[in-house]
C-alpha positions as protocol buffer text, in pm:
chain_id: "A"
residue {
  index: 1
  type: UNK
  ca { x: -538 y: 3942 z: -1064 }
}
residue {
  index: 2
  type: UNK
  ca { x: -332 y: 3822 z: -1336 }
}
residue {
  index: 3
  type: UNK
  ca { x: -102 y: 3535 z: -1187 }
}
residue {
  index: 4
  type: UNK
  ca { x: 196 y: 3369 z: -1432 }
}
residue {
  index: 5
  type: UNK
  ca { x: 307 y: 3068 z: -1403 }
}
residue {
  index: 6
  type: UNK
  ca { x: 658 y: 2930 z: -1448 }
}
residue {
  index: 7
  type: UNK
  ca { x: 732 y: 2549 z: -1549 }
}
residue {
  index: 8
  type: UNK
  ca { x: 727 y: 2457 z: -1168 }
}
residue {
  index: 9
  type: UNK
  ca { x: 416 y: 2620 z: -1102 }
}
residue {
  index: 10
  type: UNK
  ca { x: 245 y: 2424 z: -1396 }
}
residue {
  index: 11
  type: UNK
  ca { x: 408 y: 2084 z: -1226 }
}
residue {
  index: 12
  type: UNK
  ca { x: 265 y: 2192 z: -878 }
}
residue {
  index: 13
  type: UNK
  ca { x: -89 y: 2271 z: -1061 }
}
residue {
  index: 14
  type: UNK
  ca { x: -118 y: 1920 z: -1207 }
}
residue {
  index: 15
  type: UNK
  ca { x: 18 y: 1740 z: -907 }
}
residue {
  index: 16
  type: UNK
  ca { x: -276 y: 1929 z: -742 }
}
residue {
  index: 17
  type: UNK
  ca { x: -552 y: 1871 z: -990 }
}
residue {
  index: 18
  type: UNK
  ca { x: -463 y: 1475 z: -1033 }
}
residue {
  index: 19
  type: UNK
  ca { x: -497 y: 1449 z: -635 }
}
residue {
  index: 20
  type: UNK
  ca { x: -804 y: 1588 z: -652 }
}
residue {
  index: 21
  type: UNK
  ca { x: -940 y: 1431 z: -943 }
}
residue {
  index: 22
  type: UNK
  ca { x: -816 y: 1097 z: -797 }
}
residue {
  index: 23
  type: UNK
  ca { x: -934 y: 1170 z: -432 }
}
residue {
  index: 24
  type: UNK
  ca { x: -1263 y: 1344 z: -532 }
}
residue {
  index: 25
  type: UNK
  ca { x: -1186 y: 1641 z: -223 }
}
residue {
  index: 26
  type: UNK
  ca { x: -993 y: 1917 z: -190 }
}
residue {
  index: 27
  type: UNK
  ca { x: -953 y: 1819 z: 177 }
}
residue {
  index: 28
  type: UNK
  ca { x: -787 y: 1465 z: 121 }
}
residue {
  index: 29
  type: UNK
  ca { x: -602 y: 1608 z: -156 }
}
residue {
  index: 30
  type: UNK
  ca { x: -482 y: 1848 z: 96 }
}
residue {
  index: 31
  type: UNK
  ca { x: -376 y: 1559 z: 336 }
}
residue {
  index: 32
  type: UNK
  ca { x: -197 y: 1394 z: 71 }
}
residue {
  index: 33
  type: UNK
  ca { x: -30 y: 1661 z: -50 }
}
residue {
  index: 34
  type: UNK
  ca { x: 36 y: 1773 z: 285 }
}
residue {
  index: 35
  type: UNK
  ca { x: -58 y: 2099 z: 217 }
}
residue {
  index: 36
  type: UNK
  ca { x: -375 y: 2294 z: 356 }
}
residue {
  index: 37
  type: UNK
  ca { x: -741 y: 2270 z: 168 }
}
residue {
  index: 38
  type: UNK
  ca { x: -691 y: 2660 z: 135 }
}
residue {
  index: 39
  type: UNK
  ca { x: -346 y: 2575 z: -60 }
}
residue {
  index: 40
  type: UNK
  ca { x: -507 y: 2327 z: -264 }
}
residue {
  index: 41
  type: UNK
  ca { x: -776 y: 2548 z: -349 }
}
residue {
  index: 42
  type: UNK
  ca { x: -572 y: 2811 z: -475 }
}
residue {
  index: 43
  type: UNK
  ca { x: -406 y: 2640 z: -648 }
}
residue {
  index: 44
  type: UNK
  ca { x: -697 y: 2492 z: -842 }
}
residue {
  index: 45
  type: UNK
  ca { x: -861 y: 2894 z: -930 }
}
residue {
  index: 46
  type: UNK
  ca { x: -528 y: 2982 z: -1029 }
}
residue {
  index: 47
  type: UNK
  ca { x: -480 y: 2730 z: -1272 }
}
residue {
  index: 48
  type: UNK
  ca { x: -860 y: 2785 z: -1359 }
}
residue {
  index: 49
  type: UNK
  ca { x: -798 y: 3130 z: -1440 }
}
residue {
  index: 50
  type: UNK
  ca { x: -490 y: 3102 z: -1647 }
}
residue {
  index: 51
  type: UNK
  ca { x: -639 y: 2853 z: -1833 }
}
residue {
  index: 52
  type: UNK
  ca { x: -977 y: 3017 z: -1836 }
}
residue {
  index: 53
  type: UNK
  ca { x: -1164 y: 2649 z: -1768 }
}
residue {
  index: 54
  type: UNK
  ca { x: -1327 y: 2506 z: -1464 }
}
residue {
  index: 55
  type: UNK
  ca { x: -1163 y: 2225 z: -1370 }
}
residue {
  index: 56
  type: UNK
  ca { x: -1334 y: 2111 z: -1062 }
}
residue {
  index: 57
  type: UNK
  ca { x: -1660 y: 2234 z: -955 }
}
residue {
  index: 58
  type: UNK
  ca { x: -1663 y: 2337 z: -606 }
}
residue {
  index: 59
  type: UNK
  ca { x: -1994 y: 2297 z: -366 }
}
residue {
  index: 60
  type: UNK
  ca { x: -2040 y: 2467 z: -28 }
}
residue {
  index: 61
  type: UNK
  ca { x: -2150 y: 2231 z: 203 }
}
residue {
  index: 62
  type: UNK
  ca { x: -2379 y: 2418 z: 512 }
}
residue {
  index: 63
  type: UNK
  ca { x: -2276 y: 2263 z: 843 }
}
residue {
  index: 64
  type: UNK
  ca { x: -2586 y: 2273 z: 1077 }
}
């Protein structure tokens, strides 16, 4: 799905990507943010796509 961005949506991207560069989790970026990890995670592939980079690597982490 092609997604655009307007000037806010680049703002909103970045404040995203430099909490979780700078908090090393989606999660806590989510709490500071005080948005939801989901949120924050979107945020990230949309960005990702548009710019066709990855710019966090995401793991899955099995809960047992």
């Amino acid at each position: 799905m092609k997604y655009y961005f307007t000037k806010a949506d680049y703002l909103n991207a970045m404040s995203v990507v430099v909490a979780v560069a700078e908090t090393r989790s989606c999660r806590r970026a989510g709490e500071r943010l005080d948005v939801s990890t989901s949120a924050v995670s979107q945020a990230l592939r949309r960005l990702e796509e548009r710019l066709g980079v990855v710019l966090a690597p995401r793991y899955s982490v099995s809960k047992r």
